[in-house]
C-alpha positions as CSV (number, residue, x, y, z in Angstrom):
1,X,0.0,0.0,0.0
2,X,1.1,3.7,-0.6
3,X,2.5,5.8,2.2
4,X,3.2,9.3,1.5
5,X,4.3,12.1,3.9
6,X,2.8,15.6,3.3
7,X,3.9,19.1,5.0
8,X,0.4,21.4,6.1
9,X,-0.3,24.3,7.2
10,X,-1.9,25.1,10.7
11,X,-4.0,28.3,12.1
12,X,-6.3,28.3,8.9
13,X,-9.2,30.5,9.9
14,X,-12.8,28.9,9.9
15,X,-15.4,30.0,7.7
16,X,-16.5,30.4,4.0
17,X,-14.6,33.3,2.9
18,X,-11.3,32.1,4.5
19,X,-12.1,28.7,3.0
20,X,-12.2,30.3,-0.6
21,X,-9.1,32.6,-0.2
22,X,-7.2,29.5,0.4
23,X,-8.7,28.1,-2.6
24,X,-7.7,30.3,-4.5
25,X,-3.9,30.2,-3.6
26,X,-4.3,26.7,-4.3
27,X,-4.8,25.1,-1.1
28,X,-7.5,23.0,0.3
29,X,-8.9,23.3,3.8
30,X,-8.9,20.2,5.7
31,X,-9.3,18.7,9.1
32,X,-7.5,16.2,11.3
33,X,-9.0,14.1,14.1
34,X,-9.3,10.8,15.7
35,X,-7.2,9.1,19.0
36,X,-9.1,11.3,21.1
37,X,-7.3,14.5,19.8
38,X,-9.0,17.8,19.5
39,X,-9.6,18.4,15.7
40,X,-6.6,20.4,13.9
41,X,-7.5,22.6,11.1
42,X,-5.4,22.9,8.5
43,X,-4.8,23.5,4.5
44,X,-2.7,22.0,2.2
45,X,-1.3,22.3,-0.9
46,X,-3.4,21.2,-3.8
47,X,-0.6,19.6,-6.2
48,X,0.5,17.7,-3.2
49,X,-2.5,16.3,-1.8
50,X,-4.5,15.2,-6.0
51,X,-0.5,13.3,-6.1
52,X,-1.7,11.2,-3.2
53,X,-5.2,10.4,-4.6
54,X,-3.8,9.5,-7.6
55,X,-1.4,7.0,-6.4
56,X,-2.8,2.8,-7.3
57,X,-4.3,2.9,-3.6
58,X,-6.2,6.2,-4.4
59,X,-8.2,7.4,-1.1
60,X,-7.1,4.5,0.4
61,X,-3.4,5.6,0.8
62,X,-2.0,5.9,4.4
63,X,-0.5,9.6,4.5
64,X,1.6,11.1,7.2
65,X,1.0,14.5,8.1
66,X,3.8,17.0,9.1
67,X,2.3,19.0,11.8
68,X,4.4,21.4,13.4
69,X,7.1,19.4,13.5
70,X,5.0,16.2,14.7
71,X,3.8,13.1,12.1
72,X,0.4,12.1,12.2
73,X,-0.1,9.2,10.4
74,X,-4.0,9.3,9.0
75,X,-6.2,8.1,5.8
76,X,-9.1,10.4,4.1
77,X,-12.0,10.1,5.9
78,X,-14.2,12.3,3.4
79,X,-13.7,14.1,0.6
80,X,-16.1,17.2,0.0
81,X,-16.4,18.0,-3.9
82,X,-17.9,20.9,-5.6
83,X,-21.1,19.7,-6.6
84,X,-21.0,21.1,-10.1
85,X,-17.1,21.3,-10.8
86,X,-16.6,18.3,-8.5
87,X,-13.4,20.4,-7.7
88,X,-12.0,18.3,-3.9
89,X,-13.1,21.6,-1.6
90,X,-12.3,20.1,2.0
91,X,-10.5,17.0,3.3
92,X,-10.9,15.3,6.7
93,X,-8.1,13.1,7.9
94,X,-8.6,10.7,10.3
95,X,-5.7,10.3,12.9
96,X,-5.0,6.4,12.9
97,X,-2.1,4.2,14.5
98,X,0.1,1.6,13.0
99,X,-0.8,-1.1,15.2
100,X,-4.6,-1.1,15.1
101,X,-7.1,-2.1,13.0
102,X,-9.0,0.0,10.9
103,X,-11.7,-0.3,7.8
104,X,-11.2,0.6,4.7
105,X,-13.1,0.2,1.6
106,X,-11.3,-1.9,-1.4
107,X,-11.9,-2.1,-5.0
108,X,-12.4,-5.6,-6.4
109,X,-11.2,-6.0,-10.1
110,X,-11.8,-9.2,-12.3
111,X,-9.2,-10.6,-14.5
112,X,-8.7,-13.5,-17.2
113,X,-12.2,-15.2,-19.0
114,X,-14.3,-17.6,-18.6
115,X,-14.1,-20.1,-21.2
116,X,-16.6,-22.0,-20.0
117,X,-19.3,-19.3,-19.6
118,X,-18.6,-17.6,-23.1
119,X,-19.0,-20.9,-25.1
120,X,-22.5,-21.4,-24.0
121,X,-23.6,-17.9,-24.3
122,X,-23.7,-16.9,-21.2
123,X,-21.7,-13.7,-19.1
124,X,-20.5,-12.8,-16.0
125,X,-22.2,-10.0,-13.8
126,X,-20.3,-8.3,-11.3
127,X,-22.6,-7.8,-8.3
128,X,-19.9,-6.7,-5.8
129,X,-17.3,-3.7,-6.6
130,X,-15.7,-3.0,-3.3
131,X,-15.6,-4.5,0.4
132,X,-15.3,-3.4,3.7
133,X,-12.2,-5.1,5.1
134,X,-10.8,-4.7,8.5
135,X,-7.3,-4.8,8.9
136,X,-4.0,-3.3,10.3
137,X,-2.7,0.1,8.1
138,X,0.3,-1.7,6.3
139,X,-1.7,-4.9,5.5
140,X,-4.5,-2.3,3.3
141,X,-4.3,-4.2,-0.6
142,X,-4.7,-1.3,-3.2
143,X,-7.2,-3.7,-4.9
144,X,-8.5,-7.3,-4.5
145,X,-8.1,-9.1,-7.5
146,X,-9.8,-12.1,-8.7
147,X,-9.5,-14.5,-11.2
148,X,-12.6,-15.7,-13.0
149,X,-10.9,-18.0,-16.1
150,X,-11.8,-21.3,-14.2
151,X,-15.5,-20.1,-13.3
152,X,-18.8,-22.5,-15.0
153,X,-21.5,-21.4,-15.9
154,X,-24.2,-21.2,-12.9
155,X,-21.3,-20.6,-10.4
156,X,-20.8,-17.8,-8.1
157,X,-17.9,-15.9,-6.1
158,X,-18.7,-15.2,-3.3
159,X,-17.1,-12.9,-0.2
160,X,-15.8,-16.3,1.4
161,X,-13.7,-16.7,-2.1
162,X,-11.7,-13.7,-2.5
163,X,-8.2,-13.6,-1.9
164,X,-7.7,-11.6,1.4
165,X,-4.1,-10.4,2.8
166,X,-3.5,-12.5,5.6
167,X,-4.7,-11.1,8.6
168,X,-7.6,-9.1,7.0
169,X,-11.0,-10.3,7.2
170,X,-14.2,-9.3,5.5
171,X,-17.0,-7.1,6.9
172,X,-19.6,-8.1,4.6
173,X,-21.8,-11.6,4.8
174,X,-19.6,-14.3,3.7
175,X,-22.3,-16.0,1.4
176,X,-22.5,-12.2,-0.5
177,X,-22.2,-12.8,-3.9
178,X,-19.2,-10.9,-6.0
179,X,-19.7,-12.3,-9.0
180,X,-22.9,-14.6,-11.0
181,X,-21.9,-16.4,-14.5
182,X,-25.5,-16.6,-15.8
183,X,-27.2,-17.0,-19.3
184,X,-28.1,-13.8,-21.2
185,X,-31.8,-13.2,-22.1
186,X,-31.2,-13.1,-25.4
187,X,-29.2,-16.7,-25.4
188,X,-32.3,-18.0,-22.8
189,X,-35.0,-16.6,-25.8
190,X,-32.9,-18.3,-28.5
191,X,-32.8,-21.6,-26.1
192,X,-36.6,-21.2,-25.9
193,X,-37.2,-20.9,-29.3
194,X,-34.6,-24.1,-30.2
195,X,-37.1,-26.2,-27.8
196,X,-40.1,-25.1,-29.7
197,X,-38.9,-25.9,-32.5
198,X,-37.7,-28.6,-31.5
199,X,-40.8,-29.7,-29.9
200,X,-42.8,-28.5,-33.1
201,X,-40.5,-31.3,-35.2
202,X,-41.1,-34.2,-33.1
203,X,-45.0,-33.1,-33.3
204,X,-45.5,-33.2,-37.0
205,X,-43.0,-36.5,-36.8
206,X,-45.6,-37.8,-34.1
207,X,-48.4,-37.0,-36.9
208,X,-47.3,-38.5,-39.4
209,X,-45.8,-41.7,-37.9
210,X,-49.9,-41.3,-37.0
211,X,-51.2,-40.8,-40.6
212,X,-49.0,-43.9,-41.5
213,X,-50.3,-46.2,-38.8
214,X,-53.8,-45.1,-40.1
215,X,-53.2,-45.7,-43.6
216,X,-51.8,-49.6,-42.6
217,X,-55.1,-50.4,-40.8
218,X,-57.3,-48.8,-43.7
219,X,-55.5,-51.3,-46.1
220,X,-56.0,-54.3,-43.5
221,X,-59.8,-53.6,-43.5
222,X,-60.1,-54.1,-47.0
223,X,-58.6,-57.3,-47.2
């Protein structure tokens, strides 16, 4: 996982106006709390703080704060956007420690193809796109990856199948379905129309296997 160490700035004033003056010097307002600290407002720099969100672990990323001459290690609690320009406008950090366990929300990402599923038609439907894990700070995955290539059709991954750094566990149900491999409706209508024809044929075979039978006993009668 990402760990980046950032310099802020402390005695921001509170407040709208304040909050756009630092805005417009490039520099977001933020807050940091947790461990049973009072909160400490700050701002900080904005090309510094979008190169840790855009790191692989994204919001995720464990980022020690310089704080008058003190680190704080912490993770993004919230991130406030503009609502419109969806410009990052405030940033709370939450004050963490290195030894306990915390919950963070992780991507999941599919990888390789189902063989199995695409030759009869079928697909694969993501149900599940992140989980809540709980686990120590340096154990945090950027993503949890799993591979679908051996996966038949009518089988599911569930939250008891993904690949979990060890020591981490799972918030969610374990019986929560990631992933379905299911048949399309369009390859179920084509299916349905394949048995109706199908059942059609053996019909008209039925018939005339009939029409035959009655044309031997109409020739029997007359002899």
């Amino acid at each position: 996982m990402s760990e980046l160490q950032l310099s802020v700035e402390t005695g921001r004033k509170g407040g709208t106006r304040p909050a756009r003056r630092l805005r417009r010097e490039g520099k977001i307002p933020a807050v940091v709390y947790g461990l049973d600290v009072d909160p400490i407002p700050i701002a900080i720099e904005w090309p510094a703080l979008r190169a840790a969100l855009t790191t692989d672990a994204g919001i995720n990323a464990l980022i020690t704060l310089e704080i008058e001459g003190e680190d704080h290690l912490t993770l993004i609690k919230d991130l406030q956007r503009h609502p419109v320009r969806r410009d990052v406008i405030h940033v709370d950090f939450y004050r963490i420690r290195a030894d306990q366990e915390i919950e963070v929300n992780i991507p999941i990402h599919l990888i390789g193809e189902a063989l199995a599923v695409t030759r009869a038609d079928g697909m694969v439907d993501q149900t599940m796109y992140e989980l809540i894990i709980l686990t120590k700070p340096g154990n945090v995955p950027d993503e949890i990856i799993v591979d679908i290539t051996d996966l038949q059709l009518g089988e599911s991954i569930k939250v008891a199948d993904l690949p979990l750094p060890d020591g981490a566990s799972a918030v969610a149900d374990p019986d929560d379905s990631v992933a379905i491999s299911l048949i399309t409706r369009s390859t179920r209508e084509a299916m349905a129309r394949d048995l109706a024809a199908e059942a059609e044929a053996e019909a008209e075979e039925a018939d005339e296997e009939a029409a035959d039978a009655d044309g031997d006993d109409s020739g029997d009668s007359e002899d």
